[in-house]
C-alpha positions as CSV (number, residue, x, y, z in Angstrom):
1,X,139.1,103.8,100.2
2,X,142.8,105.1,99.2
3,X,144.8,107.1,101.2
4,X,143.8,110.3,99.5
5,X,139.7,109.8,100.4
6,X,138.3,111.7,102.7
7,X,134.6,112.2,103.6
8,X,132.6,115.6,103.0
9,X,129.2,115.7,105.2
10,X,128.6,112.0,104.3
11,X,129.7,111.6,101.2
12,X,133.1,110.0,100.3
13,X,135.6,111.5,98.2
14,X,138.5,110.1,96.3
15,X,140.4,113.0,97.3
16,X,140.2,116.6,98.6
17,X,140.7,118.1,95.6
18,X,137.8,120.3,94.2
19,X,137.5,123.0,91.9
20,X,135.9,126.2,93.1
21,X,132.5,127.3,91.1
22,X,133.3,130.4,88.3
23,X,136.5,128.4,87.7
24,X,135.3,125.3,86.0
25,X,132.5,126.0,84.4
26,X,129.4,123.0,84.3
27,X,132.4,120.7,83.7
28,X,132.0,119.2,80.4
29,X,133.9,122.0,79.4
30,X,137.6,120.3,81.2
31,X,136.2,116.9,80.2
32,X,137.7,117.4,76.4
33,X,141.0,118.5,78.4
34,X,141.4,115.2,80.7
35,X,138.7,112.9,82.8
36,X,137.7,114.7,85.1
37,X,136.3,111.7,86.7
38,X,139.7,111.9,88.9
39,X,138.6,115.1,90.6
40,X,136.6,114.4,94.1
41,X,133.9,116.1,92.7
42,X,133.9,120.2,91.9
43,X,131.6,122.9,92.1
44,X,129.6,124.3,89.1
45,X,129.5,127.7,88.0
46,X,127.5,129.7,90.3
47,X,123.7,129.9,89.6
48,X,120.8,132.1,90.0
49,X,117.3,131.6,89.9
50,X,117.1,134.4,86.4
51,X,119.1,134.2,84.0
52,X,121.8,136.4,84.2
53,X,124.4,138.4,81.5
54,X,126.9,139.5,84.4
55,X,128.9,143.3,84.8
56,X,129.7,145.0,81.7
57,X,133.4,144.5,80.6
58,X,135.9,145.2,81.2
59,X,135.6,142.3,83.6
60,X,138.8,140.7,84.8
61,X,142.6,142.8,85.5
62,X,145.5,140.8,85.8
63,X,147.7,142.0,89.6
64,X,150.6,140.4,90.7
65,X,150.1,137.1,92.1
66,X,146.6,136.9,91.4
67,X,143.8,138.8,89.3
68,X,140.7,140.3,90.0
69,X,137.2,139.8,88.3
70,X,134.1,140.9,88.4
71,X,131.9,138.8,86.0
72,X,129.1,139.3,88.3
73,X,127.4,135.5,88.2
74,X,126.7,135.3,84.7
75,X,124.7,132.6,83.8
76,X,121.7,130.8,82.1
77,X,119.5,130.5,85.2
78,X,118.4,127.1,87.0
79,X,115.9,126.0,84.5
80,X,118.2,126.0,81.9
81,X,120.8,124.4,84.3
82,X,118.5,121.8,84.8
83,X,117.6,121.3,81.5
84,X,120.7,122.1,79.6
85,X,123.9,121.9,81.5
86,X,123.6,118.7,84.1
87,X,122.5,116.5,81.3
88,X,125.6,117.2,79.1
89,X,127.9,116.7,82.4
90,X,126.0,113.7,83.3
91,X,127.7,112.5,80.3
92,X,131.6,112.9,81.5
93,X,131.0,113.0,84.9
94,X,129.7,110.1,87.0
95,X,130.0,111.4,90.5
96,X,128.1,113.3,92.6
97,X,128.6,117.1,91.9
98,X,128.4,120.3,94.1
99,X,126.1,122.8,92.7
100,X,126.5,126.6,93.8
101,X,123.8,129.0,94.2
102,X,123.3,132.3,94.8
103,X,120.4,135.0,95.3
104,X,119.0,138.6,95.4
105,X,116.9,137.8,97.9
106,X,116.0,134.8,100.5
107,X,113.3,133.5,98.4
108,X,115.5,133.3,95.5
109,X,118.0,131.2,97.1
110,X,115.6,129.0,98.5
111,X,114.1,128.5,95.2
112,X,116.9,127.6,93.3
113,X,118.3,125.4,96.0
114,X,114.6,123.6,96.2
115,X,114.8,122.7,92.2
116,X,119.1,121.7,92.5
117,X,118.0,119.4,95.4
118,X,116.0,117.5,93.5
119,X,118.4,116.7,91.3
120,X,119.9,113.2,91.4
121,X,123.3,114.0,90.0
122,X,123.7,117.2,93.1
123,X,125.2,115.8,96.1
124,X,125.8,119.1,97.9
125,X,124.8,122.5,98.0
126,X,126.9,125.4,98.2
127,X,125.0,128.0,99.1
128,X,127.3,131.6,98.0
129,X,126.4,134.5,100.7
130,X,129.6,135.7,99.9
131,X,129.4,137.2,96.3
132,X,131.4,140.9,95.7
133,X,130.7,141.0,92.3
134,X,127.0,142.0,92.2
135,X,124.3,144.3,93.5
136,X,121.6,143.9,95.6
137,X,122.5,140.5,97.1
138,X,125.4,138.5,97.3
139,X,127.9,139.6,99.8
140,X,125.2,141.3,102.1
141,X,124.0,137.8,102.8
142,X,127.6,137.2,104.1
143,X,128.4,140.2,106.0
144,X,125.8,139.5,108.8
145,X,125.6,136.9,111.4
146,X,121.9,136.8,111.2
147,X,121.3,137.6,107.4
148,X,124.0,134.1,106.4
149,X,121.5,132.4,109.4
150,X,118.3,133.2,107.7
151,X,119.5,132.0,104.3
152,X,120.7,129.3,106.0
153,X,117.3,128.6,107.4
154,X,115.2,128.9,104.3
155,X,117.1,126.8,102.1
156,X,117.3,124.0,105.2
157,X,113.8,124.1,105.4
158,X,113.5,122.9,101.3
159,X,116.5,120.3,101.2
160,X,117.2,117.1,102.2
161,X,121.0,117.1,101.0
162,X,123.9,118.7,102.9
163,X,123.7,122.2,102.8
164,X,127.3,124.1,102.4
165,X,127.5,128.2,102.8
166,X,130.3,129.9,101.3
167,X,131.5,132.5,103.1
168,X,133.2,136.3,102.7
169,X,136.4,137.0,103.8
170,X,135.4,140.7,104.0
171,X,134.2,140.9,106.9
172,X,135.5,141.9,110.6
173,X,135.0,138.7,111.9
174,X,134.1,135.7,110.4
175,X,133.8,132.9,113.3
176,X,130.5,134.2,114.1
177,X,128.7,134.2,110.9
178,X,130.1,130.6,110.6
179,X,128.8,129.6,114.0
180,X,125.2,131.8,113.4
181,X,124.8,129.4,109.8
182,X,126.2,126.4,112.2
183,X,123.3,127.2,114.6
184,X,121.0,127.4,111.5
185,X,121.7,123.7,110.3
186,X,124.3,124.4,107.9
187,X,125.9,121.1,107.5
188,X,129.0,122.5,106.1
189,X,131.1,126.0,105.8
190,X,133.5,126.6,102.8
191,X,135.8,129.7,102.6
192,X,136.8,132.1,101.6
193,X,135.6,133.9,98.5
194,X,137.4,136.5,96.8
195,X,139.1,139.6,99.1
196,X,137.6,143.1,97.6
197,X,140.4,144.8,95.2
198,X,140.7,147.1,92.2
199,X,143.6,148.4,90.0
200,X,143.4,151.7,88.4
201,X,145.0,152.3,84.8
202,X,147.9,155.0,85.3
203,X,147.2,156.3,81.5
204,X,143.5,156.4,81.7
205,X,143.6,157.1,85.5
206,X,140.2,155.5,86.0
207,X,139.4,151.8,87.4
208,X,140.3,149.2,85.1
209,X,137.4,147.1,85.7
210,X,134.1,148.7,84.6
211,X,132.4,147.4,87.9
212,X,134.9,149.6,89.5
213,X,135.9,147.1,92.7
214,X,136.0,143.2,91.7
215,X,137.0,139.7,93.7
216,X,140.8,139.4,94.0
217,X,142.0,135.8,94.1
218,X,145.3,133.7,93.7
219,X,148.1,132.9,95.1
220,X,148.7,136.2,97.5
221,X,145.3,135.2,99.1
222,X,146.4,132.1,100.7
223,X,147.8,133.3,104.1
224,X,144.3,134.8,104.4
225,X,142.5,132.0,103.9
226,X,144.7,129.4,106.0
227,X,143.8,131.9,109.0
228,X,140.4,132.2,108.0
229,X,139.7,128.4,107.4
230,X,142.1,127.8,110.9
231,X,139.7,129.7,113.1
232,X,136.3,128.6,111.6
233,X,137.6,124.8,111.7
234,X,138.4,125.3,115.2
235,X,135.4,127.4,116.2
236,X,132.8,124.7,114.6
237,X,131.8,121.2,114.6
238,X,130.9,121.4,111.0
239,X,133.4,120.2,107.8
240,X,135.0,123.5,106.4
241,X,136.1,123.0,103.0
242,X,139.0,125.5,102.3
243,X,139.7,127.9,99.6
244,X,141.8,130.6,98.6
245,X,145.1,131.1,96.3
246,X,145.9,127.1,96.4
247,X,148.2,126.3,93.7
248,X,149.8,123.0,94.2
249,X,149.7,120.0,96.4
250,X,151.9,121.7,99.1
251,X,149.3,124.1,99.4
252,X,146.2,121.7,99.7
253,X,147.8,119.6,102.6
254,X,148.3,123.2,104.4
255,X,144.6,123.9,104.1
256,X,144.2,120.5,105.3
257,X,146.3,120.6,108.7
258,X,144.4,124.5,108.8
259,X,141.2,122.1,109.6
260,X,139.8,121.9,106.2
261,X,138.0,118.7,105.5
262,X,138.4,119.0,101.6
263,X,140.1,121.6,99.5
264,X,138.8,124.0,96.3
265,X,141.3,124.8,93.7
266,X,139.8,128.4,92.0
267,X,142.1,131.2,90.4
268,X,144.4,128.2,89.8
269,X,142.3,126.7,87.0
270,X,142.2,129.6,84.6
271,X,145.9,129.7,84.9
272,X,146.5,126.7,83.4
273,X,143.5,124.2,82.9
274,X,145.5,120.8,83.5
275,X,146.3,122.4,87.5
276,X,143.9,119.8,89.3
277,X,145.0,117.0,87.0
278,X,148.5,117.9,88.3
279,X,148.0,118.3,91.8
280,X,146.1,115.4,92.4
281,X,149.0,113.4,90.6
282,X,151.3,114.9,93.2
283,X,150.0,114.9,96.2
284,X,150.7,110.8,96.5
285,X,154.4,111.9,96.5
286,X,154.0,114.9,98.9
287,X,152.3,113.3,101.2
288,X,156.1,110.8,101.1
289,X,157.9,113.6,101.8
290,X,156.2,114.9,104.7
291,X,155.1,111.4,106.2
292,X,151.4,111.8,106.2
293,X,150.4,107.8,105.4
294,X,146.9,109.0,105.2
295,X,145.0,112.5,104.7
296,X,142.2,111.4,107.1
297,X,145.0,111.3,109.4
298,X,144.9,115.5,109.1
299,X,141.5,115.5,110.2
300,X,141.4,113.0,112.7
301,X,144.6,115.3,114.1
302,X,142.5,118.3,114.4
């Protein structure tokens, strides 16, 4: 493989480059923009077991150096997935492809992840216990040490491919919800989701987003993910895959040398559409300037 592969819970990658789920859609979508073939593989908008229409707008508020949204997981449910969306990707894409899930409850996750899993084109599941956006569900999962273990459990127990839970950022301490899904049989962790912000309109004087509070992502997130993804690499024997305000090929090979095994590209994306195209290109040349030969060498280095 090339000096940009790298190996995520058994499965190579090109390169570490992935784009975060609610960022890239099913996929198809970038595929009229470049081939997205080049990507190591990315993960598709989150999915629930129901349909879903998502919080009423206003949804997204633009903040300095990031935004916030709080679209709340809309989308068509896992039948139609199935049915709808992974054959039209199957038809631009030709790599395996991480599918994120998310719940209400532990059945639900558990059934979704049972029908993904069957699914030949799915190489990973990423399993979102992490979710701010919505009611009844979501970040709960995340919050507790033993709620993100029993998730982790059920959806084990109906799987055979590697298993990946997403993790919160808001919480007080995040090594041990990492370690409790570790102990569960996660096979990998990925983090961190979106911190909890709002903005508040000075002429209305009421929250600009109708959900009130929403996930705030971007570049001003990164130093809180590096940490984040630093002390759950180092607390667990696990792949992380990092996240959180990356914006360029600099920023990828920090997550890397934080302990991340492979790197999701988010907020980034709706910015400007061509971002993973472009950091991928440039990472070749980075990794010149900074005298890494190969980026296994960052793991390995650990």
């Amino acid at each position: 493989m090339g000096r940009l592969s790298v190996n995520l819970c058994g499965i190579e990658l090109d390169n570490p480059v992935i784009p975060a789920s609610g960022t890239f859609g099913y996929g198809y979508e970038f595929a009229e923009l470049y081939d997205i073939n080049i990507l190591g593989t990315f993960s598709f908008k989150g999915t629930t077991k129901d349909p879903r229409f998502g919080n009423p707008t206003p949804r997204i508020a633009e903040c300095t150096a990031g935004m916030i949204n709080a679209v709340g997981l809309q989308n068509p449910g896992v039948e139609k997935v199935i049915a709808e969306e992974l054959p039209k990707l199957k038809k631009c894409f030709d790599k395996p492809v991480m599918a994120n899930v998310s719940g209400f409850s532990v059945d639900d996750y558990a059934y979704t992840c049972e029908k993904l899993d069957k699914e030949p084109q799915v190489g990973w599941l990423e399993v979102n216990v992490s979710c701010p956006n919505v009611h009844g569900g979501g970040m709960s999962f995340g919050t507790s040490p033993d709620a993100a273990a029993e998730v982790t459990r059920a959806v084990k127990a109906v799987t055979k491919k590697p298993v990946i839970i997403k993790l919160s950022p808001n919480v007080t301490d995040i090594v041990s919800i990492a370690k409790a899904c570790e102990a569960a049989g996660a096979d990998g962790i990925s983090l961190i989701n979106t911190l909890l912000g709002m903005r508040i309109d000075l002429k209305t004087r009421k929250p600009v987003i109708a959900n009130v509070m929403g996930g705030f992502s971007g570049p001003a997130i990164l130093p809180v993910a590096l940490r984040m993804v630093y002390q759950v690499s180092h607390a667990v024997d696990i792949p992380v895959v990092g996240m959180g305000g990356v914006s360029c090929a600099e920023d990828v090979l920090e997550m890397l040398m934080a302990g991340a095994t492979a790197v999701e590209i988010g907020a980034q994306n709706l910015v400007d559409p061509m971002a993973c195209k472009d950091i991928i290109d440039a990472l070749p040349a980075v990794m010149d300037k900074y005298k890494i030969e190969n980026l296994k060498d960052l793991q390995e280095a650990k």
